[in-house]
C-alpha positions as CSV (number, residue, x, y, z in Angstrom):
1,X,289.4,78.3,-20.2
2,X,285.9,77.7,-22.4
3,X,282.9,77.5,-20.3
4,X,282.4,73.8,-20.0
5,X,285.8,73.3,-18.8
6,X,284.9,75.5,-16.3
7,X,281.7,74.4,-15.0
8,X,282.8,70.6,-14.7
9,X,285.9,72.3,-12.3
10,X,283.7,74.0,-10.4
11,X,281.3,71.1,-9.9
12,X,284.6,68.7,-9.3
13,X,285.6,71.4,-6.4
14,X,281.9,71.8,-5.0
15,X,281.4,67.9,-4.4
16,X,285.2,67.4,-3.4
17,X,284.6,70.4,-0.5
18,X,281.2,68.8,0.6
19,X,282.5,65.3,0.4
20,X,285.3,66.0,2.5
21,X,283.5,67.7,5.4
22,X,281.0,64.7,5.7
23,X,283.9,62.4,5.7
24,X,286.0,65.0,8.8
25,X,282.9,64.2,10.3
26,X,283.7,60.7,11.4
27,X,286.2,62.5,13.4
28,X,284.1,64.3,15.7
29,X,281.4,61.8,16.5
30,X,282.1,61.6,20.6
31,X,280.5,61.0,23.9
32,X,277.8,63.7,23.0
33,X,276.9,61.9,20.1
34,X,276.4,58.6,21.7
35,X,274.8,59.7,24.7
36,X,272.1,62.0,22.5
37,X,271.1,58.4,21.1
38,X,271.0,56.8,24.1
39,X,268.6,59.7,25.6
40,X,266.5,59.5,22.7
41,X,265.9,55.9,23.0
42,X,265.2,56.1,26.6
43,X,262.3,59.2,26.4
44,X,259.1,58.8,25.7
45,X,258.8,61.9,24.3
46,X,259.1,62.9,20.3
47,X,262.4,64.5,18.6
48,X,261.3,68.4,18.2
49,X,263.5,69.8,15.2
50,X,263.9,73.5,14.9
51,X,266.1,76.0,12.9
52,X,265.9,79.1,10.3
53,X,266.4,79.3,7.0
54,X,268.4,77.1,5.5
55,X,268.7,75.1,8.7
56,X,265.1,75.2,8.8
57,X,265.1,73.4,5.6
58,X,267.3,70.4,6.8
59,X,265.5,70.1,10.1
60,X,262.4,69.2,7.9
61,X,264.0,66.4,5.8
62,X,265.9,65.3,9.7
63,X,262.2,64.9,10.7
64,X,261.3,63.2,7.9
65,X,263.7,61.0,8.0
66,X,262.9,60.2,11.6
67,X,259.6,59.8,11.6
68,X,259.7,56.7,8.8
69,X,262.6,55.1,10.7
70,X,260.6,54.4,13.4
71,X,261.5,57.8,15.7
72,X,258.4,60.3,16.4
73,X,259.4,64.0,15.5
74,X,258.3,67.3,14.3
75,X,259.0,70.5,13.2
76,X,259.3,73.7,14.5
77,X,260.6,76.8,12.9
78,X,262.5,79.0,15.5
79,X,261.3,82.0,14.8
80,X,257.1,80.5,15.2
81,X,258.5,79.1,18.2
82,X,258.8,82.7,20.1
83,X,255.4,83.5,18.9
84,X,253.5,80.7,20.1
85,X,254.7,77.3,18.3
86,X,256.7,76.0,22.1
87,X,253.1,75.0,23.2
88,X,253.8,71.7,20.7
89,X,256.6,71.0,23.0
90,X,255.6,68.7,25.8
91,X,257.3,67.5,29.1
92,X,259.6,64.4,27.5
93,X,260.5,66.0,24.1
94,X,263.9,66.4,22.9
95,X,264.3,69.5,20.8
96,X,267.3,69.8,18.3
97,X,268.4,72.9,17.4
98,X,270.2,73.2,13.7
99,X,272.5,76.7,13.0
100,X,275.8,76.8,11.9
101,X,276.7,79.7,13.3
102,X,274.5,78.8,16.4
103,X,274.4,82.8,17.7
104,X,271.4,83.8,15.4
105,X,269.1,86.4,16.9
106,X,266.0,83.6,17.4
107,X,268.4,81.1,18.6
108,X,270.1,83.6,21.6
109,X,265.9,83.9,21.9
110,X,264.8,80.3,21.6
111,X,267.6,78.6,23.7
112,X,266.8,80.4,27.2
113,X,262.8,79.5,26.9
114,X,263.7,75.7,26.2
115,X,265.5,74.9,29.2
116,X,263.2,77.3,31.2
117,X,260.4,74.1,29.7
118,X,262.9,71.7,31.3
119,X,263.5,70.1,27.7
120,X,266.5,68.7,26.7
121,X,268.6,70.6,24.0
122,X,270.5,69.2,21.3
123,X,272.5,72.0,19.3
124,X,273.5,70.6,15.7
125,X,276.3,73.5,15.2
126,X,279.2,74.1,13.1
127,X,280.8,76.2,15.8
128,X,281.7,74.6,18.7
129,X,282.1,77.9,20.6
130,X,278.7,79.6,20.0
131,X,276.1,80.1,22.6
132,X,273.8,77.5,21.4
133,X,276.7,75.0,22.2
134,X,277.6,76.0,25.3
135,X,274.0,75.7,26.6
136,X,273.2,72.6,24.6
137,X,273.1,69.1,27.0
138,X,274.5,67.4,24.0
139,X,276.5,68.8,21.2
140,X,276.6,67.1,17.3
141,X,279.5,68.5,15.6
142,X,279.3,69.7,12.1
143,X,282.4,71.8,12.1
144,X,283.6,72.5,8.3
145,X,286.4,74.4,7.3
146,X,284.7,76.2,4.5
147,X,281.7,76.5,2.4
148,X,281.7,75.4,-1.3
149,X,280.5,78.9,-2.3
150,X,283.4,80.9,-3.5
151,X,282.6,84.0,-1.2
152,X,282.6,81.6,1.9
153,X,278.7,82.9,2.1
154,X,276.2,80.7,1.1
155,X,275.2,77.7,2.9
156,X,276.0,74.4,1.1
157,X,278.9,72.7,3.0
158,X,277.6,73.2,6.2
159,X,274.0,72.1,5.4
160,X,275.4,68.8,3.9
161,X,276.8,68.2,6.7
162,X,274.4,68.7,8.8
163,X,271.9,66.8,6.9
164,X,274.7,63.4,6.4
165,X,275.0,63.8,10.9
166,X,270.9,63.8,11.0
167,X,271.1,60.6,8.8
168,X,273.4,59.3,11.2
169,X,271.2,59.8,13.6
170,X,268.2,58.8,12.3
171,X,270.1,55.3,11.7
172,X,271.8,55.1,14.4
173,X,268.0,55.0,16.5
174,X,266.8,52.6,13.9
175,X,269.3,49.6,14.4
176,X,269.1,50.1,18.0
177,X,265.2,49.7,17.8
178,X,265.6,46.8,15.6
179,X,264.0,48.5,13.0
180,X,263.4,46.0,10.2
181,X,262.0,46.1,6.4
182,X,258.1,45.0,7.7
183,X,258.3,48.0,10.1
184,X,259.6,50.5,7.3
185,X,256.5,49.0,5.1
186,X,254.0,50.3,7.4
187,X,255.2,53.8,6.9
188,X,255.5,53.7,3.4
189,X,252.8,52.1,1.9
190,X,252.3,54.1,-1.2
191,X,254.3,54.2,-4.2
192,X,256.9,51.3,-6.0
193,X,259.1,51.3,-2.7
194,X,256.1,50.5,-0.3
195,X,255.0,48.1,-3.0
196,X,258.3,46.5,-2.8
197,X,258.2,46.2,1.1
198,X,254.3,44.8,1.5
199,X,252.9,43.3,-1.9
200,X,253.2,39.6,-2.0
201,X,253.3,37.2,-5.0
202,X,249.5,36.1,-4.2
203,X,248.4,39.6,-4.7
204,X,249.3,39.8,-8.4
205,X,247.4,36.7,-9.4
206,X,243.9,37.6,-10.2
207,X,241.0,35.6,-10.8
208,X,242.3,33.6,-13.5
209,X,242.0,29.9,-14.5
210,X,245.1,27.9,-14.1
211,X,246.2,26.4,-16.6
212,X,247.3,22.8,-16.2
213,X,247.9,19.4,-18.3
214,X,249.2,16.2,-17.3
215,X,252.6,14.8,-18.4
216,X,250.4,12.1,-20.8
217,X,248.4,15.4,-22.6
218,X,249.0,15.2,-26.2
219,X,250.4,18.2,-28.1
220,X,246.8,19.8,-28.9
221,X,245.7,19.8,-25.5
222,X,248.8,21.7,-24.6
223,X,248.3,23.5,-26.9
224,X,244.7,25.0,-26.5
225,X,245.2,24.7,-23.1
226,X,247.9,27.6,-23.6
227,X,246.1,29.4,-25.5
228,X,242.7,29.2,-23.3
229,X,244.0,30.3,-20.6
230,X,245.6,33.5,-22.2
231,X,248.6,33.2,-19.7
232,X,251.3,31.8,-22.2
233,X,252.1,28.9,-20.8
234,X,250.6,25.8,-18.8
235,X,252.1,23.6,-15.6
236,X,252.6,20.1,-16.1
237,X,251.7,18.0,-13.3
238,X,251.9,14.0,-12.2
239,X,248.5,11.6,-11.9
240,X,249.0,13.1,-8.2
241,X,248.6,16.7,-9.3
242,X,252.5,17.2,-8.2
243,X,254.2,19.9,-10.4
244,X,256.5,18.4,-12.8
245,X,257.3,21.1,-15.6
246,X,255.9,24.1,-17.4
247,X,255.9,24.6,-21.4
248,X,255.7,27.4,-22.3
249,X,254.3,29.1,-26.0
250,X,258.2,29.5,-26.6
251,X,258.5,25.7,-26.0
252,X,256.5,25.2,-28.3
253,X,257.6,27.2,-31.0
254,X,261.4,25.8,-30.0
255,X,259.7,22.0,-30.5
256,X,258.3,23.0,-33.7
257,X,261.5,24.2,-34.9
258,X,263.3,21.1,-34.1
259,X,260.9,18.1,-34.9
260,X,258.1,17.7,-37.7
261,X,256.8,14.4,-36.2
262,X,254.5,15.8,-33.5
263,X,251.3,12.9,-34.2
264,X,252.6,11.6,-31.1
265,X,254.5,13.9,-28.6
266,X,253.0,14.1,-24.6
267,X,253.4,17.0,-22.6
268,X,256.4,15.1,-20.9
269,X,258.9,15.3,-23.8
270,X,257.9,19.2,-24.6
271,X,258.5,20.4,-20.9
272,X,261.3,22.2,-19.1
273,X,261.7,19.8,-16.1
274,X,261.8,21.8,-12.5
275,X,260.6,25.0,-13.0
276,X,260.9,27.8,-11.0
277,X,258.6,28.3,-8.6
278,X,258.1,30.6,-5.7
279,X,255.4,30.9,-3.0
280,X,252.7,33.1,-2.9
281,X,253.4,34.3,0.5
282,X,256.9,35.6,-0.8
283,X,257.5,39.6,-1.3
284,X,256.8,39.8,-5.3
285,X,260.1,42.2,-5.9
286,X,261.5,38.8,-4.9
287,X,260.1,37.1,-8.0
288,X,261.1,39.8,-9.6
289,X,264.8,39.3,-8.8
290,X,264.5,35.9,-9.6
291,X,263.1,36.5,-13.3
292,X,266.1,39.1,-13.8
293,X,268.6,36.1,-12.4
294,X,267.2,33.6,-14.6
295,X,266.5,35.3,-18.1
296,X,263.0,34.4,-17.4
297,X,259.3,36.0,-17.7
298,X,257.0,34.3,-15.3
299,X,257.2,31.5,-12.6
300,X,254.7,29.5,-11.2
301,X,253.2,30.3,-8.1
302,X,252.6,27.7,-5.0
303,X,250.5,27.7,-2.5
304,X,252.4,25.0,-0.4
305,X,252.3,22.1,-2.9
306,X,249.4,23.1,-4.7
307,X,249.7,25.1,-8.0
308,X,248.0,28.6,-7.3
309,X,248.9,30.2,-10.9
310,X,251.7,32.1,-12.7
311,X,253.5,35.5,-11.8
312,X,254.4,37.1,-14.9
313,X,256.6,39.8,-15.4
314,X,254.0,42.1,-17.0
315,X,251.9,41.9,-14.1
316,X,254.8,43.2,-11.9
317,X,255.3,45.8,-13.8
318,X,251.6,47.2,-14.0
319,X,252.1,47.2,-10.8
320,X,254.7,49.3,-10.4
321,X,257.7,47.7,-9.2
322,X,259.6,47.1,-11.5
């Protein structure tokens, strides 16, 4: 077999063993499962998540996860805990405990001095039968049958499955809270995905002139109107100021193409008739999507009925979002 045979069959297998166990775990979401939920949404404590190694690992990307869905949590490595890290633990908290095995030295260690604090214990196990299970007041199954590593040895299986049941979790408290897109904004406000969730079309306009003609303007006012502006097109509006069209510079080139008697053409035979607009209170990854969906590089922007200037594409994209 030549090596790249092999390495796409053992890829194939690792993802096939992995998927699988997240899928078996559908099976063993229970009682436990709900009710750990349900306790969470009642305390008004925070969600302490603890483990070691590679368990310690996942309990950090848990808390994570947590904490910008809307559900306070920490970290705290099981083995700091024994020498001093329990103080972070207060009266209401919930502490999670992740081990696959669930009878590591720190967890046989650990488990006794948390429910000497009174807290209640989640144990995130793979083994069903361990110690931390048995004195856990809920239990979240991750049983696997075996890890992807050939020798059975190194944890991959088991931490993908632990990490899909802490996503379950973490959305599982998120549509019970009502959790919606403004609330997810608040905790990610940097980067293109917080700019997706809280910049709005009227933050991308600037300070620039609008430009504007009226359906009567001949051709050169359109024209340097256009150009003056530097924005590559220009609205067309009624004697009322109502918005009745937009040329654009490749309207213009399109008329130029098509007709040599220009002495006498208005604004109202050059322009595309109902343009598309959007408000500038909308989210601008909305405009975006509407560009995309309509083959299109800018729209104008309204505040209400009046004009207040064009979103182009360009602008979106200096600002990161695209």
């Amino acid at each position: 077999m030549n090596l790249a045979k092999n390495i796409r069959n053992t890829a194939t297998r690792v993802l096939q063993n992995e998927a699988q166990a997240v899928l078996n775990l559908v099976d063993f979401l229970d009682g436990d499962f709900e009710a750990c939920v349900e306790h969470i949404l009642e305390s008004k404590g925070r969600v302490v998540v603890t483990g070691v190694g590679k368990s310690a690992i996942i309990a950090h990307k848990i808390v994570a996860t947590l904490n910008s869905t809307g559900t306070p949590a920490l970290f705290m490595h099981a083995a700091d805990a024994i020498h001093g890290d329990l103080g972070m633990i207060q009266d209401d908290d919930i502490v999670i405990c992740i081990s696959k095995s669930g009878n590591t030295p720190e967890i046989r260690v650990l488990v006794p001095l948390l429910k000497s604090l009174g807290s209640k214990l989640v144990g995130l196990v793979s083994n069903t039968k361990s110690f931390l299970a048995e004195h856990a007041d809920f239990v979240l199954n991750a049983t696997i049958g075996e890890e992807a590593c050939p020798n059975n040895l190194a944890p991959t299986t088991s931490t993908t499955a632990h990490l899909a049941l802490g996503d379950a979790l973490a959305v599982c408290l998120l549509e019970a809270r009502g959790f919606t897109s403004d609330d997810f904004a608040k905790y990610h406000p940097g980067g293109s995905l917080g700019k997706q969730l809280y910049l709005r079309v009227g933050d991308v306009l600037g300070g620039s002139e609008i430009p504007v003609v009226t359906e009567k303007a001949g051709l050169a006012e359109v024209i340097l109107e256009i150009s003056g502006k530097r924005l590559g097109a220009t609205a067309v509006v009624d004697e009322q100021g109502d918005l009745k069209g937009i040329i654009t510079d490749g309207d213009l080139r399109r008329m130029l193409q098509k007709s040599l008697d220009i002495q006498y053409l208005k604004a109202s035979d050059i322009m595309s008739v109902n343009p598309k607009s959007i408000s500038t209170r909308e989210y601008a990854i909305r405009a975006l999507n509407m560009m995309k969906n309509h083959n299109i590089t800018q729209l104008v922007a309204m505040d209400g009925d009046k004009i207040a200037g064009f979103v182009h594409i360009h602008e979106l994209m200096k600002e990161g979002i695209v």
